[in-house]
C-alpha positions in Angstrom: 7.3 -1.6 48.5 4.7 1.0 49.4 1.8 0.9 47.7 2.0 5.0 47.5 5.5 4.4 45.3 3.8 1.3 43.0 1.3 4.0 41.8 3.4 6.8 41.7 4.8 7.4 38.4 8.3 7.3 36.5 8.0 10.7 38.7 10.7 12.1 38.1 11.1 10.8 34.6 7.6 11.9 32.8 6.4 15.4 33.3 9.5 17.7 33.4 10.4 19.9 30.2 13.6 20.0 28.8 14.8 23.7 29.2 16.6 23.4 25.6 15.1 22.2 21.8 11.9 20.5 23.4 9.0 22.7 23.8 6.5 20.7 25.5 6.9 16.8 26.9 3.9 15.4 28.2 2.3 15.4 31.7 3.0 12.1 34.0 0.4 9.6 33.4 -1.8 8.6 35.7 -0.8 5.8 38.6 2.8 5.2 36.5 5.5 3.9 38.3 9.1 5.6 39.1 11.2 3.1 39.1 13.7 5.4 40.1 11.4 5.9 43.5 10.7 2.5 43.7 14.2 2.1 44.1 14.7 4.6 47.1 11.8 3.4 48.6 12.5 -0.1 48.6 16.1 0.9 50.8 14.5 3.5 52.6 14.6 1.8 55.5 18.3 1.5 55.9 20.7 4.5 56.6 22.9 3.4 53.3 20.7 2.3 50.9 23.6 1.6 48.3 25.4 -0.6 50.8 22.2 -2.6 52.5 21.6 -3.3 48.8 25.0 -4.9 48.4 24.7 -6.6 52.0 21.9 -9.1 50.1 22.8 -12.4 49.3 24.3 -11.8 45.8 21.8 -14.7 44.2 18.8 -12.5 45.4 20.6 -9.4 43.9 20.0 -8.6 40.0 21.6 -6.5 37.3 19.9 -5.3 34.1 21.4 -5.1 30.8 20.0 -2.5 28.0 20.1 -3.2 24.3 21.8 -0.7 21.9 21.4 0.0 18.0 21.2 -3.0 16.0 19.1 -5.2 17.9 15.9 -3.2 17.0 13.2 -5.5 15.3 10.3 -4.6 13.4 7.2 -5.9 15.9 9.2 -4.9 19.0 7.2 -3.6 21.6 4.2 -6.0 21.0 4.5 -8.1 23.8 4.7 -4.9 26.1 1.5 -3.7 24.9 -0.8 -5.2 27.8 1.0 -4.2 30.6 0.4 -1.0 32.6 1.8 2.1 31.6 3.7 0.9 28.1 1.1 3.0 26.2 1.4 5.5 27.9 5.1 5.3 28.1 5.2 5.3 24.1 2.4 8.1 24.0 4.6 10.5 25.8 7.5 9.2 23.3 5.2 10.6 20.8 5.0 13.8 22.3 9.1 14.3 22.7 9.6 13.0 19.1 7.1 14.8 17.0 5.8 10.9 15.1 4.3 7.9 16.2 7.3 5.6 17.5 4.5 2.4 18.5 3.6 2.4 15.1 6.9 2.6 13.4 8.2 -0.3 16.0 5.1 -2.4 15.5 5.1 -2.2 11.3 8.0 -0.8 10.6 8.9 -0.8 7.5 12.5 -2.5 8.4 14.5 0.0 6.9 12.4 3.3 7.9 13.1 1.4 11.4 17.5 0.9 10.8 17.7 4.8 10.7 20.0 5.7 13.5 17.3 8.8 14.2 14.8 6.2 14.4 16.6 3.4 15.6 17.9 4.7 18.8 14.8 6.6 20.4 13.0 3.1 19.6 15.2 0.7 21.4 15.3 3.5 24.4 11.5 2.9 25.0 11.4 0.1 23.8 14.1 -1.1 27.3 12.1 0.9 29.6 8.8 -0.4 28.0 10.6 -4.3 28.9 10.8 -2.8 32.6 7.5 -2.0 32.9 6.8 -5.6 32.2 9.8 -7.0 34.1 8.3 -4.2 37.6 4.6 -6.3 36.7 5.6 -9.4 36.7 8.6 -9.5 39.2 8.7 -7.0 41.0 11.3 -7.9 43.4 13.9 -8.0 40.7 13.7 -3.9 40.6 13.8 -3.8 43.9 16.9 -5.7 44.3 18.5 -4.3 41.8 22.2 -3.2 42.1 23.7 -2.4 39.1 22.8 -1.5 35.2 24.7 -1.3 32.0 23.8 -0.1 28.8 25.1 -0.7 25.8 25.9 2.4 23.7 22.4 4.4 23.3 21.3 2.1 25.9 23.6 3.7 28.4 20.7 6.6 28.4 18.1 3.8 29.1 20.5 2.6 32.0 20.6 6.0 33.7 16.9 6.4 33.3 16.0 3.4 34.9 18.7 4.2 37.6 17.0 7.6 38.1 19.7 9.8 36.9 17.7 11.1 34.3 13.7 12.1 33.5 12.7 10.0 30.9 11.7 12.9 28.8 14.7 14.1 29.2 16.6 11.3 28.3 14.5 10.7 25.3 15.2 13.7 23.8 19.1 13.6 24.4 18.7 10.4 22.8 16.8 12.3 19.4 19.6 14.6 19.6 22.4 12.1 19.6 20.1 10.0 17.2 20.3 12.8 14.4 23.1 14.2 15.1 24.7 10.7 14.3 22.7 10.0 11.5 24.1 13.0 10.1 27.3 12.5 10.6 27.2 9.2 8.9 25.5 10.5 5.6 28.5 12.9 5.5 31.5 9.8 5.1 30.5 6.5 3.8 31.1 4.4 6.6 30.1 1.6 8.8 31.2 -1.2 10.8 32.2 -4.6 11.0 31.9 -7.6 13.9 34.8 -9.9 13.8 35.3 -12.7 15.4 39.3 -13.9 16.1 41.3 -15.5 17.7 44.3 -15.6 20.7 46.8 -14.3 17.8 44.8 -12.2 15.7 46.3 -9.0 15.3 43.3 -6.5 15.4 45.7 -3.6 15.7 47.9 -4.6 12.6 45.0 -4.5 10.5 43.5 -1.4 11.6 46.6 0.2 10.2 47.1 -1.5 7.1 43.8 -1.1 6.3 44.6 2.9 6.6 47.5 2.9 4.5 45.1 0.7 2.2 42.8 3.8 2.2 45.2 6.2 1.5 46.1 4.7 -1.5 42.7 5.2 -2.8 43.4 8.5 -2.0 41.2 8.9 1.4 42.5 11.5 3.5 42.9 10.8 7.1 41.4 7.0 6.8 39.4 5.5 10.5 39.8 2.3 10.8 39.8 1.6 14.8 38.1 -1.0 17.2 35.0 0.7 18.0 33.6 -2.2 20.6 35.2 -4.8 22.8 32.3 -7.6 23.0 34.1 -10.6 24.9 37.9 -12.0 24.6 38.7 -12.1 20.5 35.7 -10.5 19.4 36.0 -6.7 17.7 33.4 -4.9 16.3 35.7 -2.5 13.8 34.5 0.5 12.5 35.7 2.8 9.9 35.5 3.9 6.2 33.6 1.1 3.6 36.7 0.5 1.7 38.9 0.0 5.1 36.4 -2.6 6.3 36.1 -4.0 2.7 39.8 -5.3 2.9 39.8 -6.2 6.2 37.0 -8.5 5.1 39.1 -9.9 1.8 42.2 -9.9 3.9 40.6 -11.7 7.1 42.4 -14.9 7.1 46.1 -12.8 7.0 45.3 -11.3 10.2 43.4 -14.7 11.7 39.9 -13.7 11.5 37.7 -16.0 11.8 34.7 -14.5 11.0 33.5 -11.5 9.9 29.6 -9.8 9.4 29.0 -6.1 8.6 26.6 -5.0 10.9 23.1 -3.2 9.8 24.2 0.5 11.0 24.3 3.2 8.9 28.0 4.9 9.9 31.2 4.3 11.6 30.3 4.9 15.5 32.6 5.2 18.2 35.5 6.9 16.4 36.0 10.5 15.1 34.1 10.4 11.9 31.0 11.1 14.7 33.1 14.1 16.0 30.5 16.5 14.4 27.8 14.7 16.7 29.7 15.9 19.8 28.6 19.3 20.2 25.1 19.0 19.8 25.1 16.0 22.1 26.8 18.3 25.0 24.6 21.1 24.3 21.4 19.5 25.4 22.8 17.6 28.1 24.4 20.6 29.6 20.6 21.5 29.6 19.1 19.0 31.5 19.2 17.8 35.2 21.5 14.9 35.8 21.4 13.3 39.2 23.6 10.3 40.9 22.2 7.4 39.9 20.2 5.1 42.7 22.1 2.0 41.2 25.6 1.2 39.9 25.3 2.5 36.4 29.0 1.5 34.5 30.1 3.5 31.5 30.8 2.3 28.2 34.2 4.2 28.1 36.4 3.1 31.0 33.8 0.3 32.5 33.6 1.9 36.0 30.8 2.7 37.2 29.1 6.4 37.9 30.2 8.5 41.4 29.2 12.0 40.1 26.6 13.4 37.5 29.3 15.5 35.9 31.3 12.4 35.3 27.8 11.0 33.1 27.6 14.4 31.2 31.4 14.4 30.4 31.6 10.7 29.7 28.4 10.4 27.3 29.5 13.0 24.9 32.8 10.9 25.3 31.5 7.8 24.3 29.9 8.8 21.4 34.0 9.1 19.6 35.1 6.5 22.0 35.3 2.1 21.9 32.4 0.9 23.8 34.4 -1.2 26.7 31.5 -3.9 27.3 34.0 -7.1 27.9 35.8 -5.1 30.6 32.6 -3.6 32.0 31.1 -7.4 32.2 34.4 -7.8 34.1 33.5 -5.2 36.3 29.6 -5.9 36.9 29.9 -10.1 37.5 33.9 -10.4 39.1 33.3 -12.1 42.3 34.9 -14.5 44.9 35.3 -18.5 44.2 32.4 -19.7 45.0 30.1 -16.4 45.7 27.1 -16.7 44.1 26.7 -14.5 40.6 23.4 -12.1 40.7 20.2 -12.4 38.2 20.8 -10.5 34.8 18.0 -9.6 32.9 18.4 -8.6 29.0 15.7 -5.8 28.9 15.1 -5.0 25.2 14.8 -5.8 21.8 16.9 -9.0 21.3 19.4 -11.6 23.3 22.9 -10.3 22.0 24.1 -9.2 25.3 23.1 -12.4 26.8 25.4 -14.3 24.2 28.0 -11.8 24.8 27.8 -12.4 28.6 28.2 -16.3 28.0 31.3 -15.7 26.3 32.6 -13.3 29.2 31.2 -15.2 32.1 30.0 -18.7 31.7 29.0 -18.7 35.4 27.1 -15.5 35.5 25.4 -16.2 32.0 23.6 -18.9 34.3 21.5 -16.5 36.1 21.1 -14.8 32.6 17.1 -14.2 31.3 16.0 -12.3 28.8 12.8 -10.0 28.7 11.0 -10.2 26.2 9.2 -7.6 23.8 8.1 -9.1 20.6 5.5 -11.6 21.9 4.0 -12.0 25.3 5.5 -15.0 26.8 4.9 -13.8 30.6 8.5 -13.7 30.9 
């Protein structure tokens, strides 16, 4: 790595404006890092830099995981604070958002913090604020990086990172999306439920006799729909209150195991988000989207990225669509007997998709390590 790319500045992803809704983002600051360009540079030296990447030994490889809503903490963000460019990085956040995001990550108050508009943005630099600790302190895992997934909202941190998108930019699709949600989930009581099963639990079945449920209460058109495939028999459900209400009182009919309402304000990843969609596509059809530098895999099918259409079209998608984590786990770590699995680093607010990844891949979960944001532990 050239000591001209180390100081040169999430280049790409600081200065640029976003031709739609933001006015003014803030200039790069000074000596940041691109980790996009770090990246390129770091292949540059080879004709295919995708492909030399892959021709590593697979245990000197790594893979990054981003964090989505839900696993925001009051405090996050503290033990980022003392590496370079993390102020920065959350003074330019200020800038795109209009209020002070450090402050309302670092002291919260809790609830002011489980707002999907607040929520979102504040895991998003929160991720990228873990990179900038994970690019100080190992810098070799960036450079041999060679894929990213992110989970829901942290799909947009993924494609930053990969250099797909300006961090600006990002940021303020992510506001967009973030209010645009939040919105939509004020207008239909709603919210969703994590449920644990088992070989022959019948997900489906109580999807729809938890609508017919609804409609005897007299809700028209009742959701009720897996909204999130986390690892083989574990749902996360999402829906009307009253739909996941009796899925909860009814769980041991459909062989539930366990079941946990989870602290988000609406029912995400089905159609009662529909009126998010078009604000969502409006500012992304406004902003430059390029091939990502890494693999980047998509929440909806679980393949990964070929052209920057594909990431406009499939975004907007996934915000009405089941987030297909166990099958993009499948995808990322799905190897040869006996080849070795790559790193994985959790970079984010907490270890959820590190648990998740045990239960997918035992083997790959090995190489799993998490970055951590609330205290500085080095690591």
């Amino acid at each position: 790595m050239s000591l001209r790319v180390a100081r040169a500045a999430w280049a790409r992803g600081w200065g640029a404006g976003c031709r739609r809704g933001a006015a003014a983002f803030p200039p790069p600051p000074p000596r940041a890092v691109d980790v996009a360009e770090l990246l390129q540079d770091a292949t540059a030296a080879e004709e295919e830099p995708r492909e030399a990447a892959a021709r590593r030994p697979p245990g000197q490889c790594s893979v990054l995981l981003f964090p989505g809503q839900g696993s925001q903490l009051v405090g996050m963000g503290r033990g980022l604070l003392r590496y370079p460019r993390v102020r920065e990085l959350y003074a330019a956040a200020r800038s795109v958002l209009g209020y002070d995001l450090l402050e309302l990550s670092l002291r919260g108050p809790q609830e002011a913090l489980d707002r999907t508009a607040h929520c979102q943005p504040a895991v998003f630099v929160a991720s990228l604020a873990a990179v900038e600790k994970l690019h100080h302190l190992q810098p070799a895992v960036i450079e041999n990086c060679v894929a990213a997934a992110g989970f829901s909202v942290g799909e947009f941190a993924a494609l930053v990172f990969a250099g797909a998108m300006e961090f600006s930019e990002g940021l303020y699709a992510v506001k967009v999306r973030a209010e645009a949600m939040q919105e939509a989930s004020e207008a239909v009581p709603s919210g969703m439920l994590s449920v644990l099963g088992q070989p022959q639990s019948k997900f489906n079945v109580a999807c729809l006799e938890a609508q017919e449920h609804c409609k005897t209460l007299g809700i028209e058109s009742p959701v009720c729909e897996v909204a999130n495939y986390l690892f083989p028999d574990c749902r996360v459900i999402s829906g009307h209150l009253e739909a996941l209400q009796f899925l909860r009182e009814n769980s041991s009919k459909y062989h539930f195991r366990r079941t946990k309402m989870l602290p988000v304000s609406g029912g995400f990843h089905t159609r009662l988000m529909e009126p998010a969609l078009e604000p969502l596509e409006q500012v992304l059809k406004s902003i430059s989207v390029r091939k990502p530098l890494v693999s980047v895999h998509s929440n909806v099918d679980g393949n990964r990225y070929m052209q920057p259409r594909h990431i406009q079209k499939l975004l907007v998608r996934q915000v009405v669509s089941p987030v297909k984590w166990e099958q993009t786990m499948h995808a990322i770590y799905e190897r040869k007997r006996g080849t070795e699995f790559p790193q994985t680093f959790e970079v984010g607010p907490g270890k959820q998709l590190g648990a998740i990844l045990k239960s997918c891949n035992l083997q790959a979960w090995k190489s799993y390590r998490h970055v951590e944001v609330l205290e500085d532990d080095g690591t």
